[in-house]
PQR file with spaces between the fields and no chain letter, atoms N, CA, C, O and H, PARSE charges and radii, in Angstrom:
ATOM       1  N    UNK     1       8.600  111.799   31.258 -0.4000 1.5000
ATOM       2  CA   UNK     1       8.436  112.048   32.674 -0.0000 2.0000
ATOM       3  C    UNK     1       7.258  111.245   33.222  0.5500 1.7000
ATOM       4  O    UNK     1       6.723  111.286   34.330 -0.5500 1.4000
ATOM       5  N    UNK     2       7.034  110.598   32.279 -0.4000 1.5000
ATOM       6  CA   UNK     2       5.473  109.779   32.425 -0.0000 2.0000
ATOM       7  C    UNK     2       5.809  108.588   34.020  0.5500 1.7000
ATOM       8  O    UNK     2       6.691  107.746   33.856 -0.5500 1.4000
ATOM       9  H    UNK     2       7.468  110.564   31.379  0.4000 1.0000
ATOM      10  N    UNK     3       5.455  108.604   34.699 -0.4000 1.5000
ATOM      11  CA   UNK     3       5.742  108.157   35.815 -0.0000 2.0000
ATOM      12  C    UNK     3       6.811  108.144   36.737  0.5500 1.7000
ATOM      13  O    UNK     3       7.191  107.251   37.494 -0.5500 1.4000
ATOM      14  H    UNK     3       4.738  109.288   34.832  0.4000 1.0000
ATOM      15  N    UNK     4       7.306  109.497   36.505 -0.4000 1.5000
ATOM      16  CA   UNK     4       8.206  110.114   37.680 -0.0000 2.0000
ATOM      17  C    UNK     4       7.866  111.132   38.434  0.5500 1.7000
ATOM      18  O    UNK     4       8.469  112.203   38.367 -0.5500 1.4000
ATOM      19  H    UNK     4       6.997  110.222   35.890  0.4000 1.0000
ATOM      20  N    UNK     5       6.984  110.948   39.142 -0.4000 1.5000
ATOM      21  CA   UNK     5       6.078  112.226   39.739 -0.0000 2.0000
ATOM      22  C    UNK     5       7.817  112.874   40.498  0.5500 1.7000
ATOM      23  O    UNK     5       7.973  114.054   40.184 -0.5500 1.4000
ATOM      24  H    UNK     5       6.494  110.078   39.197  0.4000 1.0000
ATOM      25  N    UNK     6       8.631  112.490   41.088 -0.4000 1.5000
ATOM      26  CA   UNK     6       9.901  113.287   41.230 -0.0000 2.0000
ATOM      27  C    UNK     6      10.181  114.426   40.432  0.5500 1.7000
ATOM      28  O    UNK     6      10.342  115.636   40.590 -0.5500 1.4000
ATOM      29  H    UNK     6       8.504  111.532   41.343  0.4000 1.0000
ATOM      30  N    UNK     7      10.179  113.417   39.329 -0.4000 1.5000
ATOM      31  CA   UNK     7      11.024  114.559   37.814 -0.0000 2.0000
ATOM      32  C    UNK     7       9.669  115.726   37.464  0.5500 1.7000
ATOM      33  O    UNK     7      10.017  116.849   37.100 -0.5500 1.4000
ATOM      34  H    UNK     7      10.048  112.434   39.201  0.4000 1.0000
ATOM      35  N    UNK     8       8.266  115.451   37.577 -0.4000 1.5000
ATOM      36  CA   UNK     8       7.535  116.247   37.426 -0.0000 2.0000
ATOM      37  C    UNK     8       7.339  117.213   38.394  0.5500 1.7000
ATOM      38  O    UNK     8       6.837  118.295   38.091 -0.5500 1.4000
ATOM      39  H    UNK     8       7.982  114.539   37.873  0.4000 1.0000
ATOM      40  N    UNK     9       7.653  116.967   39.450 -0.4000 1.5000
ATOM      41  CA   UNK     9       7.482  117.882   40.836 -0.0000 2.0000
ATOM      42  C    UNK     9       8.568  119.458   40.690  0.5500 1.7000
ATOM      43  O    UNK     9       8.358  120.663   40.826 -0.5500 1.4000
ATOM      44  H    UNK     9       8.060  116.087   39.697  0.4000 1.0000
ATOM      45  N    UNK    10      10.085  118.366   40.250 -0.4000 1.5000
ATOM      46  CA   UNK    10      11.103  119.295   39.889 -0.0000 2.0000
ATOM      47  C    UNK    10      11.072  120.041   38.862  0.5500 1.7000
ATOM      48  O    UNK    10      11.867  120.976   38.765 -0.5500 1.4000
ATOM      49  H    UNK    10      10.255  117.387   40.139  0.4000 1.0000
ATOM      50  N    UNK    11      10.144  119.770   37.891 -0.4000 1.5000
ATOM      51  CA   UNK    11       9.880  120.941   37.178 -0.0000 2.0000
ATOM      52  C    UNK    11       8.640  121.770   36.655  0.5500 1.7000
ATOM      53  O    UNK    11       8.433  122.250   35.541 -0.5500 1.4000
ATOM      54  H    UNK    11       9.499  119.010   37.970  0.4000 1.0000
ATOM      55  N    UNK    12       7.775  121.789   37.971 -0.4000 1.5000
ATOM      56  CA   UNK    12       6.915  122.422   38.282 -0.0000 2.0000
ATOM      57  C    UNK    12       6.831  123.393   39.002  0.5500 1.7000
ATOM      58  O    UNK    12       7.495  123.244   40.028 -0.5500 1.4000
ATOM      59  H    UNK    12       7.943  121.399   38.876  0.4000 1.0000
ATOM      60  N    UNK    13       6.120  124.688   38.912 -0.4000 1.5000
ATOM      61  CA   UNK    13       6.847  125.760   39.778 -0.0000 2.0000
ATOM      62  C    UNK    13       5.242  126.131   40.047  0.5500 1.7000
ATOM      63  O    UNK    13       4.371  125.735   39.273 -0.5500 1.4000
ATOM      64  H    UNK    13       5.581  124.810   38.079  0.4000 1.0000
ATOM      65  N    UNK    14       4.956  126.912   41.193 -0.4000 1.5000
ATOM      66  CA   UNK    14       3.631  127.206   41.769 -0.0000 2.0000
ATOM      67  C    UNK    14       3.891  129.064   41.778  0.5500 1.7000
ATOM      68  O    UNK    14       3.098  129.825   42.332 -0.5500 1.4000
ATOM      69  H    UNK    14       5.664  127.234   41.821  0.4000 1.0000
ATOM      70  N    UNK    15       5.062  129.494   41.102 -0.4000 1.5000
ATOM      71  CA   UNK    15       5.550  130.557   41.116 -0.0000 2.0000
ATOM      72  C    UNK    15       5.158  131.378   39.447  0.5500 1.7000
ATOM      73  O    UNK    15       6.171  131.348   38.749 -0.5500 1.4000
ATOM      74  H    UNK    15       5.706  128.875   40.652  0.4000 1.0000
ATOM      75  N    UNK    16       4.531  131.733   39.069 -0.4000 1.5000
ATOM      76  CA   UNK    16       4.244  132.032   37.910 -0.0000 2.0000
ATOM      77  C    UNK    16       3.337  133.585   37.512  0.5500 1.7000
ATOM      78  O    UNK    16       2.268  133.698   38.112 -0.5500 1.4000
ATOM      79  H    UNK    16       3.707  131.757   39.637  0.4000 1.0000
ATOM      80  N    UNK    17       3.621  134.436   36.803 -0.4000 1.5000
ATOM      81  CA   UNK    17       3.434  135.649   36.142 -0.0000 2.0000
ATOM      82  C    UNK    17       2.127  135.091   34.808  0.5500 1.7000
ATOM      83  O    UNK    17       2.542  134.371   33.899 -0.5500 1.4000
ATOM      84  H    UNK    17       4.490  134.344   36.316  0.4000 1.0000
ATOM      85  N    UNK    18       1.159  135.354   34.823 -0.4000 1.5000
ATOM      86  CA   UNK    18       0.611  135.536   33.247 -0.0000 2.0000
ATOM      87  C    UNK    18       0.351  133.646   33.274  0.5500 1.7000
ATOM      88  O    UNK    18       1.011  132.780   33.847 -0.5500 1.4000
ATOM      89  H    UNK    18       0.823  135.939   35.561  0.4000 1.0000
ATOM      90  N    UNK    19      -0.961  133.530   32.344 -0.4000 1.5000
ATOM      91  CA   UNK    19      -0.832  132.342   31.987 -0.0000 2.0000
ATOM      92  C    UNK    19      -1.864  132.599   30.384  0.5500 1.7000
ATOM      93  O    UNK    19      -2.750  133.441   30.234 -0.5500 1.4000
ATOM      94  H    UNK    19      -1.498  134.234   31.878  0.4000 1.0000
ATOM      95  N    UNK    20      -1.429  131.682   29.467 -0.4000 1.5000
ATOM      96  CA   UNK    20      -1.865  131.522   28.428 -0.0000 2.0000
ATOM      97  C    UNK    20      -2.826  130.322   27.940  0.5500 1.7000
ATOM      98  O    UNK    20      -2.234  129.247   28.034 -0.5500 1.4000
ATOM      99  H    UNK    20      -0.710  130.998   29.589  0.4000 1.0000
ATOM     100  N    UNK    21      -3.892  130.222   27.539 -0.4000 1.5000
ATOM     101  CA   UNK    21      -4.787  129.424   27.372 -0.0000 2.0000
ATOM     102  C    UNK    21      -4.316  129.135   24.974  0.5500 1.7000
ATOM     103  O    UNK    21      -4.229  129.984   24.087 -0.5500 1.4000
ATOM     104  H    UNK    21      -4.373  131.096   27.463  0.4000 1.0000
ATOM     105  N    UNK    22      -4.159  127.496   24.923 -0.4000 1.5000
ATOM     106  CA   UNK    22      -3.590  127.612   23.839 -0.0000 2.0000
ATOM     107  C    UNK    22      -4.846  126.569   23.342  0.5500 1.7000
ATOM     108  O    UNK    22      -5.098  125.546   23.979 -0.5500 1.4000
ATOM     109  H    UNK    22      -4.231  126.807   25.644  0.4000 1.0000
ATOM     110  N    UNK    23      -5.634  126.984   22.063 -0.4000 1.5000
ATOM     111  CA   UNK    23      -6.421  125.832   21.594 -0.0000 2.0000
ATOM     112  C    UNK    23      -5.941  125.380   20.384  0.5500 1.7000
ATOM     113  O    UNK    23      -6.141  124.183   20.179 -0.5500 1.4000
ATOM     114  H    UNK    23      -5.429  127.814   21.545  0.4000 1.0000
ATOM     115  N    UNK    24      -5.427  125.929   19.616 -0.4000 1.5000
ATOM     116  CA   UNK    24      -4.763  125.920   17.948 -0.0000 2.0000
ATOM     117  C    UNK    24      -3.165  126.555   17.976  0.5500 1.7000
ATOM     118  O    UNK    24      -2.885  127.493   17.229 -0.5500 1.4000
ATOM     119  H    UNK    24      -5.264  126.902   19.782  0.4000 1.0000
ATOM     120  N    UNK    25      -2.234  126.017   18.818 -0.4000 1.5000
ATOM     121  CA   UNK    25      -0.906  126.549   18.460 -0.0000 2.0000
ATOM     122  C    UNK    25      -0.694  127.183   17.251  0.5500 1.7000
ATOM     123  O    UNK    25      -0.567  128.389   17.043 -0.5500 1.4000
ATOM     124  H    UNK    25      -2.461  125.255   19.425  0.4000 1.0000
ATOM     125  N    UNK    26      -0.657  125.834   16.112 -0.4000 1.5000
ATOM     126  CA   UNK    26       0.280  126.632   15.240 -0.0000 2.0000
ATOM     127  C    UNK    26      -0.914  127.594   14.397  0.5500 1.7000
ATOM     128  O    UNK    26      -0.885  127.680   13.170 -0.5500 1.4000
ATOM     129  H    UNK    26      -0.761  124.853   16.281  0.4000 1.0000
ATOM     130  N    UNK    27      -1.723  128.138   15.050 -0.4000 1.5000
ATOM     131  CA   UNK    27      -2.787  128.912   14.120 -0.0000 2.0000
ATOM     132  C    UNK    27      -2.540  130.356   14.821  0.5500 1.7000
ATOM     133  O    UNK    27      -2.672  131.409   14.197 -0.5500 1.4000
ATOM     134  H    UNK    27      -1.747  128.069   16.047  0.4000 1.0000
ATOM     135  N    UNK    28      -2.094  130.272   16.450 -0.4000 1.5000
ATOM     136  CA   UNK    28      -1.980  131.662   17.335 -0.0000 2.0000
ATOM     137  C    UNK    28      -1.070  132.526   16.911  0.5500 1.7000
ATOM     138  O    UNK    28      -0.190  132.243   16.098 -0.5500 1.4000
ATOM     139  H    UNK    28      -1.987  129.416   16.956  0.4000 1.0000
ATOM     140  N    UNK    29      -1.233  133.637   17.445 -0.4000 1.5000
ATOM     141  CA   UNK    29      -0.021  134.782   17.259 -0.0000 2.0000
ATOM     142  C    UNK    29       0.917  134.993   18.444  0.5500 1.7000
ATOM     143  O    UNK    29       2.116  135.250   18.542 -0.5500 1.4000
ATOM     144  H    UNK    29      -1.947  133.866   18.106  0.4000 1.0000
ATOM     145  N    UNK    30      -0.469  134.708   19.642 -0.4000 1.5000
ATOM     146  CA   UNK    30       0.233  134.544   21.227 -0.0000 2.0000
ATOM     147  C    UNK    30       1.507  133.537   21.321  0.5500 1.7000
ATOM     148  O    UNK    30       2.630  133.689   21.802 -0.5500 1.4000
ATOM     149  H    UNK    30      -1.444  134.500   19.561  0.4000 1.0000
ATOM     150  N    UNK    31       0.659  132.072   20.440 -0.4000 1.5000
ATOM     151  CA   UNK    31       1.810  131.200   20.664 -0.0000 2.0000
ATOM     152  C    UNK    31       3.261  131.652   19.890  0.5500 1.7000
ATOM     153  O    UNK    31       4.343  132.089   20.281 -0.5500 1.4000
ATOM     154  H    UNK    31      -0.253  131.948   20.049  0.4000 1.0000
ATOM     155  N    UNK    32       2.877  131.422   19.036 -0.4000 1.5000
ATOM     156  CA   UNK    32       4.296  132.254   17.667 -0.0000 2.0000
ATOM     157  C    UNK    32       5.223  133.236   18.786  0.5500 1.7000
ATOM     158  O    UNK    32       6.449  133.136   18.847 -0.5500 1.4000
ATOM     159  H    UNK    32       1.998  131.066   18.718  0.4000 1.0000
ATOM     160  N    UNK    33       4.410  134.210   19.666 -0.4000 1.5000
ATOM     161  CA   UNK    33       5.152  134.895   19.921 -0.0000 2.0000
ATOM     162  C    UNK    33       5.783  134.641   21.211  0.5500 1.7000
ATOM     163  O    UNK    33       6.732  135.275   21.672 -0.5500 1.4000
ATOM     164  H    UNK    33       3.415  134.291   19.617  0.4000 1.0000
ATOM     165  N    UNK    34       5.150  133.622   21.777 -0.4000 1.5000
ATOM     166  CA   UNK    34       5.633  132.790   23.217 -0.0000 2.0000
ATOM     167  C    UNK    34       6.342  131.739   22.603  0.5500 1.7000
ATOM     168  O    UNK    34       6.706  130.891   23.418 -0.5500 1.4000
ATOM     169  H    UNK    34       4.379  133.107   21.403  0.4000 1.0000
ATOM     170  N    UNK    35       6.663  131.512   21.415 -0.4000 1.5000
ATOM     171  CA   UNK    35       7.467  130.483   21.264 -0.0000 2.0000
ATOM     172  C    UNK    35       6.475  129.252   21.303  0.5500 1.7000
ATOM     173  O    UNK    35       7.031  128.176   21.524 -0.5500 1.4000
ATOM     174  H    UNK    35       6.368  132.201   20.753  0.4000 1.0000
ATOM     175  N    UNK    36       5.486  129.230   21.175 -0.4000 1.5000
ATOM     176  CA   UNK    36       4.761  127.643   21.719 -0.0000 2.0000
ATOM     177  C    UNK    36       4.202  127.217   20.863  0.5500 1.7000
ATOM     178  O    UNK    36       3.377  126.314   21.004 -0.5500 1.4000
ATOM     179  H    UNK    36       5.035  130.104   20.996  0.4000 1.0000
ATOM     180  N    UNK    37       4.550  127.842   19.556 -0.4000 1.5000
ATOM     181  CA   UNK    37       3.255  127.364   18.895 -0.0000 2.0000
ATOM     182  C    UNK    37       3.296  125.824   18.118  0.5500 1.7000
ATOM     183  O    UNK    37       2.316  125.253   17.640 -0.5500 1.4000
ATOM     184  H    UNK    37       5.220  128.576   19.441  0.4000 1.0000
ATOM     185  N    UNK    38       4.689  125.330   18.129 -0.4000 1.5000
ATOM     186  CA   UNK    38       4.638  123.689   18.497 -0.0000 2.0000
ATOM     187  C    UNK    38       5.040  123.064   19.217  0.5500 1.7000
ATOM     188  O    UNK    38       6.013  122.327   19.372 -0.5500 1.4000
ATOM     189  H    UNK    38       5.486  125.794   18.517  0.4000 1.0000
ATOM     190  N    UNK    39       3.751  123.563   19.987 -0.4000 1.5000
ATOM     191  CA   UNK    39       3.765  122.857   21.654 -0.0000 2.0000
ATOM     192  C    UNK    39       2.319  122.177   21.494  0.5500 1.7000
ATOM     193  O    UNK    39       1.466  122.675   20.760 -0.5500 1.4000
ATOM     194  H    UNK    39       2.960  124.162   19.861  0.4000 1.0000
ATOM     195  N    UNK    40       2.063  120.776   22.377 -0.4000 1.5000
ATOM     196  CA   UNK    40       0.281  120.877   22.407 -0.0000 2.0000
ATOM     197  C    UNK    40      -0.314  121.714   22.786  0.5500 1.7000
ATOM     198  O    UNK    40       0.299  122.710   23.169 -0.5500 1.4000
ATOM     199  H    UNK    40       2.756  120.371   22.973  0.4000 1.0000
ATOM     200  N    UNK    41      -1.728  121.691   22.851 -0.4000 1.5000
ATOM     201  CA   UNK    41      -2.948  122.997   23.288 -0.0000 2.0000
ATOM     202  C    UNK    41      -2.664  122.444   24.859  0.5500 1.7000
ATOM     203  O    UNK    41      -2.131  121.463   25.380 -0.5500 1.4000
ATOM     204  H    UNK    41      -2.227  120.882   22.540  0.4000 1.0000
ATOM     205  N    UNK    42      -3.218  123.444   25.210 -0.4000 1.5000
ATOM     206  CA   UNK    42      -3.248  123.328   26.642 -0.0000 2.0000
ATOM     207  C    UNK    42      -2.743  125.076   27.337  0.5500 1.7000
ATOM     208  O    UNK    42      -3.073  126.029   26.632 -0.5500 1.4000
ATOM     209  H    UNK    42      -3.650  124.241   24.787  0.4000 1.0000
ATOM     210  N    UNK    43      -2.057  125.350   28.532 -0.4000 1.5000
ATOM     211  CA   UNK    43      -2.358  126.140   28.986 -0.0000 2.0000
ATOM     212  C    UNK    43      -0.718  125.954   29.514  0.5500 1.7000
ATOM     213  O    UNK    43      -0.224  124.946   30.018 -0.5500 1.4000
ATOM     214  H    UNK    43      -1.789  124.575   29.105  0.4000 1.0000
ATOM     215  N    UNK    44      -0.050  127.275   29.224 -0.4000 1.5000
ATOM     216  CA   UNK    44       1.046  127.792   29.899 -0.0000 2.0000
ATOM     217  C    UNK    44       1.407  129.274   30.526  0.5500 1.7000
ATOM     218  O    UNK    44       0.796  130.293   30.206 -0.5500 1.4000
ATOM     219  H    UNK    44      -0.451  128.095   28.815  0.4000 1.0000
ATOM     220  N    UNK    45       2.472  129.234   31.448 -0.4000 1.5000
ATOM     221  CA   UNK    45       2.954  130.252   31.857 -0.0000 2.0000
ATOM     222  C    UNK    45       3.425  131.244   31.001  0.5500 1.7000
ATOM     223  O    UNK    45       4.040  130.828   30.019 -0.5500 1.4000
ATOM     224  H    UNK    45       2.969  128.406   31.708  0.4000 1.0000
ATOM     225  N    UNK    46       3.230  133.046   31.178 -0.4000 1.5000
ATOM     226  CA   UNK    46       4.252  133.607   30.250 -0.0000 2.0000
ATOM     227  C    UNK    46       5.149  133.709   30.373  0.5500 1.7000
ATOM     228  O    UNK    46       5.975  133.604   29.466 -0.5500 1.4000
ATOM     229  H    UNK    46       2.730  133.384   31.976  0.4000 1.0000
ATOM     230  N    UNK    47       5.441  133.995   31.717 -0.4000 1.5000
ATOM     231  CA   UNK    47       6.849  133.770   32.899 -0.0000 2.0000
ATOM     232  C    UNK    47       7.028  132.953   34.301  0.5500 1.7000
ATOM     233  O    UNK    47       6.112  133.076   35.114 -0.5500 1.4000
ATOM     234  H    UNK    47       4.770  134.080   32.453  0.4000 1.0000
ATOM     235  N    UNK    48       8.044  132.200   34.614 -0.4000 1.5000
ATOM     236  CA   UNK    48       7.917  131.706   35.789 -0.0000 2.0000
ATOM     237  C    UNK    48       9.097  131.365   36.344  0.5500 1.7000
ATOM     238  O    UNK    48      10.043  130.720   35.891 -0.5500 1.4000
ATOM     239  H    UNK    48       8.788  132.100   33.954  0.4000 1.0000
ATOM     240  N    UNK    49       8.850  132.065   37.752 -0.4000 1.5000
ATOM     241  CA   UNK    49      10.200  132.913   38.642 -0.0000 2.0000
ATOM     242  C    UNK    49      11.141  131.159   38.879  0.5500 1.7000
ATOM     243  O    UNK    49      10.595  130.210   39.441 -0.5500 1.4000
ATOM     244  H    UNK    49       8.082  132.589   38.120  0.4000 1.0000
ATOM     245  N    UNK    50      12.529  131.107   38.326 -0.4000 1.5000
ATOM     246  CA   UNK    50      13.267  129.962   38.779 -0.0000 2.0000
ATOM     247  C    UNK    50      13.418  129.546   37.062  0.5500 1.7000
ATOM     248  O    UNK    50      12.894  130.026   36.057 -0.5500 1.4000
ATOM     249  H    UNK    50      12.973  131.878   37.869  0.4000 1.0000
ATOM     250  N    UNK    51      14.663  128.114   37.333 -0.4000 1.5000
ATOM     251  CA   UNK    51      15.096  127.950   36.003 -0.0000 2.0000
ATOM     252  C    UNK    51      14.440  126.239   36.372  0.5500 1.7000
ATOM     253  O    UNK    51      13.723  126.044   37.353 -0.5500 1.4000
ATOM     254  H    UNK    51      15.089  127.724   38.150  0.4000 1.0000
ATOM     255  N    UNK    52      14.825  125.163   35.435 -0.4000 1.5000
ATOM     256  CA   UNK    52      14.669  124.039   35.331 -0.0000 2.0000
ATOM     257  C    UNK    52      16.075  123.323   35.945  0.5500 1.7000
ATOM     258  O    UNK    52      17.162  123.795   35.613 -0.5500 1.4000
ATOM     259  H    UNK    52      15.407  125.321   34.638  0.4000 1.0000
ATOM     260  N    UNK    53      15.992  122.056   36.941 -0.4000 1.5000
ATOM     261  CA   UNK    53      17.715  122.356   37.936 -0.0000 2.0000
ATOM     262  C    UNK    53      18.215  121.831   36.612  0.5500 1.7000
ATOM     263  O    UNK    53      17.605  121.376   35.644 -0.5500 1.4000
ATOM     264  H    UNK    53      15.109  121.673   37.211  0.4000 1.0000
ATOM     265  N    UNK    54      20.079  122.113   36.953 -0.4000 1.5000
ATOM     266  CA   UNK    54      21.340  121.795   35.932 -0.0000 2.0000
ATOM     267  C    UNK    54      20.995  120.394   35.037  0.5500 1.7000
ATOM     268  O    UNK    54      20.977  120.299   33.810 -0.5500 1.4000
ATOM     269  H    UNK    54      20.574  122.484   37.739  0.4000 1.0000
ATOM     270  N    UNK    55      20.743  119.405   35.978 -0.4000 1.5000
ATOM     271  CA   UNK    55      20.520  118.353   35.329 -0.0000 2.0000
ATOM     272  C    UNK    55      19.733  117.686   34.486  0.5500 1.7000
ATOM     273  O    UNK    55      20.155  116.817   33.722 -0.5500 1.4000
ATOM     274  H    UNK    55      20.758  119.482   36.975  0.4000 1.0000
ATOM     275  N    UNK    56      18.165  118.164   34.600 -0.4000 1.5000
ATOM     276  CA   UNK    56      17.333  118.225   33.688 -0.0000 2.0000
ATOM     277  C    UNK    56      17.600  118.834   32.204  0.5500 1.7000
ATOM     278  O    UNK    56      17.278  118.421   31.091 -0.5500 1.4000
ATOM     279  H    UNK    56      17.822  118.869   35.221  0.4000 1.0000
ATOM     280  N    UNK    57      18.465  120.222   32.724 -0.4000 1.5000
ATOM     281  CA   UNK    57      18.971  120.936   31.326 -0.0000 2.0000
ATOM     282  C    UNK    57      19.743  120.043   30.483  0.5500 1.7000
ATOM     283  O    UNK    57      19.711  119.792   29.278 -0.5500 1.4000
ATOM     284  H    UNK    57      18.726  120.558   33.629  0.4000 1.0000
ATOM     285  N    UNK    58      20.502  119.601   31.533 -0.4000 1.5000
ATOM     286  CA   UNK    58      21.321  118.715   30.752 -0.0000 2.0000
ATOM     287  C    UNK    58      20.945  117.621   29.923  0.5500 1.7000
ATOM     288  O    UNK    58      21.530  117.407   28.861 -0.5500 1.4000
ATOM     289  H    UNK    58      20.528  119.805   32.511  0.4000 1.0000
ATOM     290  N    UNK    59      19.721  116.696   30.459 -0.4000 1.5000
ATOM     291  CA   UNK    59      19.420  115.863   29.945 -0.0000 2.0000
ATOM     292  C    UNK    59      18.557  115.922   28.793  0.5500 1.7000
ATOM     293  O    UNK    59      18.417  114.925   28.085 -0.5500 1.4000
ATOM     294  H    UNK    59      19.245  116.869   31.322  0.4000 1.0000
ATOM     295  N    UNK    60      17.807  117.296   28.479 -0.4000 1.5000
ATOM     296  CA   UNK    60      17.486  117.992   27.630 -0.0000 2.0000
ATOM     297  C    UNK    60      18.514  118.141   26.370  0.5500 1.7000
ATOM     298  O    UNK    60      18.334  117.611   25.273 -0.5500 1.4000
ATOM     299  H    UNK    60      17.921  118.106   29.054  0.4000 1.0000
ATOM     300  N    UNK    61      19.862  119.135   26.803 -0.4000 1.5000
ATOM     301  CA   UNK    61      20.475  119.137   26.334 -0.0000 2.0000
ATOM     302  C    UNK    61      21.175  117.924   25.210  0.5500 1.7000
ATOM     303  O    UNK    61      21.579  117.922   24.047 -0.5500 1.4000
ATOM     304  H    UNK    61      20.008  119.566   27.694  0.4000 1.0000
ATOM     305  N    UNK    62      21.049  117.027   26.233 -0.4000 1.5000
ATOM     306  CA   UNK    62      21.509  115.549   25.352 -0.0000 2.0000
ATOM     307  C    UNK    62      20.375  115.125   24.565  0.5500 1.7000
ATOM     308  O    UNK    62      20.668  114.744   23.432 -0.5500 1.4000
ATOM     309  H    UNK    62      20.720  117.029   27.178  0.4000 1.0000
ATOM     310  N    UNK    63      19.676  115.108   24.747 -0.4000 1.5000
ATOM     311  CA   UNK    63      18.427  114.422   23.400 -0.0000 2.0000
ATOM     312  C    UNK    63      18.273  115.606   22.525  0.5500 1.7000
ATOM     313  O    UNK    63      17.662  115.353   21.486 -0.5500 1.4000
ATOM     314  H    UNK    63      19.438  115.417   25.668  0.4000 1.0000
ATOM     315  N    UNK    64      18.693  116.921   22.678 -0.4000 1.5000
ATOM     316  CA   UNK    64      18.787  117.900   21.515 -0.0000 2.0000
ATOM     317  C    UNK    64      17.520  118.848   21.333  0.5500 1.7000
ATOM     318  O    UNK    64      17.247  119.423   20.279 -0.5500 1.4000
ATOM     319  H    UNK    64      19.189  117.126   23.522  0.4000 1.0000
ATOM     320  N    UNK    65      16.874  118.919   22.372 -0.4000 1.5000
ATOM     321  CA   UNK    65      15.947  119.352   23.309 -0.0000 2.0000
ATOM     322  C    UNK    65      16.395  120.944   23.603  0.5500 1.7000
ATOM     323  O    UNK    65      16.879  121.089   24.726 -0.5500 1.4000
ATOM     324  H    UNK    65      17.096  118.452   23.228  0.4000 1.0000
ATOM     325  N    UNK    66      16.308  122.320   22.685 -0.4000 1.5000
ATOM     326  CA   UNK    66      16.824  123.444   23.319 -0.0000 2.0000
ATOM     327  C    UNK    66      15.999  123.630   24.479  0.5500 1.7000
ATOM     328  O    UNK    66      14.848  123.202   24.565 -0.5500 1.4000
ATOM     329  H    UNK    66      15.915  122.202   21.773  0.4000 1.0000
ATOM     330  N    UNK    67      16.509  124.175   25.232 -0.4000 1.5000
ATOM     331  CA   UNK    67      15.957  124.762   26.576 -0.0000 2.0000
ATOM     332  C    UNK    67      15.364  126.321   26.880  0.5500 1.7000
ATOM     333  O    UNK    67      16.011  126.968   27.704 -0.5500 1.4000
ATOM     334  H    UNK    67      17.443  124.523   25.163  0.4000 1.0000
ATOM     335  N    UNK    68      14.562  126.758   26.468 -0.4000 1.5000
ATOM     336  CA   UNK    68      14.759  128.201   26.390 -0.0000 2.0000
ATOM     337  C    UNK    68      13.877  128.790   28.005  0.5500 1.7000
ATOM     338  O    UNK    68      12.648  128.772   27.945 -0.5500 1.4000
ATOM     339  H    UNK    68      14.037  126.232   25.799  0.4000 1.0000
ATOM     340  N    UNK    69      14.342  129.139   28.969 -0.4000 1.5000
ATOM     341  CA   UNK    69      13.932  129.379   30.554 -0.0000 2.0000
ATOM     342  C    UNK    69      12.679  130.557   30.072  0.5500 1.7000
ATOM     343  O    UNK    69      12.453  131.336   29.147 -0.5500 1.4000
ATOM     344  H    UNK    69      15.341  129.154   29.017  0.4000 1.0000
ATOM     345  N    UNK    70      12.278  130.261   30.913 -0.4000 1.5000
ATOM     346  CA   UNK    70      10.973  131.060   30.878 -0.0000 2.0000
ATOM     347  C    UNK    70      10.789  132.261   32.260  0.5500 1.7000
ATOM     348  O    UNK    70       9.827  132.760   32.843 -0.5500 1.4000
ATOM     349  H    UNK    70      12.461  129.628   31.665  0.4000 1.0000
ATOM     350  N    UNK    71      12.173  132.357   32.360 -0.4000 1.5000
ATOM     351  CA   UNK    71      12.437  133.212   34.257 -0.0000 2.0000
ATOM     352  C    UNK    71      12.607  134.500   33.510  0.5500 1.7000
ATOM     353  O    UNK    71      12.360  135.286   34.425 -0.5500 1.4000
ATOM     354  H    UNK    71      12.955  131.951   31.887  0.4000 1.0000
ATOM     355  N    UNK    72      12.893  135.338   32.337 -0.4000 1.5000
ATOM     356  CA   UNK    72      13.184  136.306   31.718 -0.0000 2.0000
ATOM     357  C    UNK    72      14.563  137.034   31.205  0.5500 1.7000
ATOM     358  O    UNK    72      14.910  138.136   30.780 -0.5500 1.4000
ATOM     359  H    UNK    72      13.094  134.699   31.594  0.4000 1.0000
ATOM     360  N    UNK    73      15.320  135.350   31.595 -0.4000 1.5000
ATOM     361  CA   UNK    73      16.362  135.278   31.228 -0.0000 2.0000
ATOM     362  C    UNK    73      17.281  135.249   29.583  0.5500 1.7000
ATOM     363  O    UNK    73      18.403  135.677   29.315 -0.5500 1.4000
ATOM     364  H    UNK    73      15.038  134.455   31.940  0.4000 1.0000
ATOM     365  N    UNK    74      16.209  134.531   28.675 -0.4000 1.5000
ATOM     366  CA   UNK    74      16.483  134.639   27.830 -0.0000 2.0000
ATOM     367  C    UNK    74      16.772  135.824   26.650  0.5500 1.7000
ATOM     368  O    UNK    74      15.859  136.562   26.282 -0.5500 1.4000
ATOM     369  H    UNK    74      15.297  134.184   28.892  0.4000 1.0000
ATOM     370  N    UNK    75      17.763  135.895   26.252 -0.4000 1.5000
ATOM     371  CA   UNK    75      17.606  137.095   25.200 -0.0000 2.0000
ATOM     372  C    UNK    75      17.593  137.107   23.935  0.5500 1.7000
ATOM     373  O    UNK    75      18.482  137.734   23.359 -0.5500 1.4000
ATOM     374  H    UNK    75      18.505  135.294   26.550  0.4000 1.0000
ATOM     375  N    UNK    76      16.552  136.397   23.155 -0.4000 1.5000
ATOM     376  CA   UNK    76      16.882  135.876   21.914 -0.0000 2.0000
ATOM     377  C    UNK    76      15.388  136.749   21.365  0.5500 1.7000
ATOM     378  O    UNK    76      15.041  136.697   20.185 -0.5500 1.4000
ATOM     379  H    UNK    76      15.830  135.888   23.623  0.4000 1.0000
């Protein structure tokens, strides 16, 4: 997304529940249990109201990229 401020805009949401501060992923319990823990450090949402649009999923989808929404939709 590295120089598509478009594609970054579209999947940015100013709508968000909870945020998590991450310094050592794969060392957290928070992350493990948010799913993040191989993600970089940095700082995420626990929830955030809206999905990522169809097409992004999709393009996700194609590089093999699971998608897991962070709206409280998921039930896994």
């Amino acid at each position: 997304m590295k120089g598509h401020m478009d594609r970054v805009m579209d999947c940015t949401s100013q709508h968000f529940d909870g945020a998590i501060a991450v310094m050592q992923p794969s060392e957290s319990w928070v992350a493990k249990w948010q799913r993040i823990d191989k993600f970089e450090k940095g700082i995420y949402a626990v929830q955030v109201q809206g999905r990522l649009p169809e097409d992004i999923e999709d393009d996700l989808e194609s590089k093999g990229i699971k998608y897991r929404p962070r709206d409280g939709s998921a039930r896994d």
